[in-house]
N, C-alpha and C positions, 0 to 999 in steps of 0.2 A: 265463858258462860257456865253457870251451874247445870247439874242433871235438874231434868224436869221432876224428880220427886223429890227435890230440894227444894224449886220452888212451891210448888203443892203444898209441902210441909208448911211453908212458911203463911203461904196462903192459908191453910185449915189452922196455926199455932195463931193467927190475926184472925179469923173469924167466931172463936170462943169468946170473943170481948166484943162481937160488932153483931150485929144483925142479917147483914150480908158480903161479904167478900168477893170481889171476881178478881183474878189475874187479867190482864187488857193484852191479847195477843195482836201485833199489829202487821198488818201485810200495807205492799204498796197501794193500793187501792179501797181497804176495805180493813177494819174492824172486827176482830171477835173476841167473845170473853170463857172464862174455863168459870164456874159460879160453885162457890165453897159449898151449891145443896147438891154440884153434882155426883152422882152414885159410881164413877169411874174418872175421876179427876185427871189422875196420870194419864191414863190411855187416851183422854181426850186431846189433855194438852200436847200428846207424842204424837197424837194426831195431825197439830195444827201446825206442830215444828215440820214435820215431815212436807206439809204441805207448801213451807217455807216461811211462814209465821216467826216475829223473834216477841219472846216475851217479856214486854218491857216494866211493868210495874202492879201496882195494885189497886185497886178499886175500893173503897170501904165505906161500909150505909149504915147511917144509925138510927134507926125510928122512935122519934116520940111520937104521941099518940096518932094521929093520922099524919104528921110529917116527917119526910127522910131527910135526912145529911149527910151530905159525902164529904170524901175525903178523897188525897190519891198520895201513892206512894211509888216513887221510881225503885226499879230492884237494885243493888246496892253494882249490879254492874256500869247501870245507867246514871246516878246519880249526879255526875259533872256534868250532863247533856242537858242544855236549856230545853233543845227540841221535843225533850220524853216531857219537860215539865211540862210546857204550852201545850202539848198531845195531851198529858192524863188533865188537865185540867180545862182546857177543852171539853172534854168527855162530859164532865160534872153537868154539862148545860144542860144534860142530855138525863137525865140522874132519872124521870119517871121511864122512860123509854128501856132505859137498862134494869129497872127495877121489875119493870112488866115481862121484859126478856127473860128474866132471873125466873119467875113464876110460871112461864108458859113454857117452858124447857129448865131439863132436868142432866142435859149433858151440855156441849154447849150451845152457843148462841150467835146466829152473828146480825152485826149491828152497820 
């Protein structure tokens, strides 16, 4: 696995082109996300490894006028794993819920 400001980078180097970005940090139970508006990215996401968290792909929103579009992207550790795909895309069902997350929190989120 990459350092977490590896992933980050790549996160904020994808969110200059998108609307909104989050990294999808997954635990056995539960869901959180690191969100390209947060003001401390790395320490969040150091936060959520530590808590046991793997971070598996990305999240991407594109709004035209009142509607969003996702996307999702496995990190290129995960890529051969169908499981990460069915998981991020999965997620998308979910695209107003994480979008509202994204706005009401400015570090992260969990979903």
């Amino acid at each position: 696995m990459r350092k977490t400001s590896d992933l980050v980078e790549e996160m904020l180097k994808e969110a200059k082109k998108a609307w909104l970005v989050a990294i999808v940090v997954g635990f056995e139970t539960e869901t959180k996300f690191i969100f390209s508006s947060s003001g401390h990215p790395v320490e969040d996401l150091n936060t959520l490894v530590k808590k046991g968290g793997a971070p598996v792909g990305l999240l991407k929103f594109e709004k035209e006028d009142t509607t969003a579009q996702g996307s999702f992207r496995p990190f290129e550790e995960y890529s051969g794993e169908q499981w990460v795909t069915t998981y991020l895309a999965g997620l998308l069902e979910n695209t107003g819920e994480i979008i509202a997350l994204s706005q009401d929190q400015q570090n992260f989120a969990d979903y």
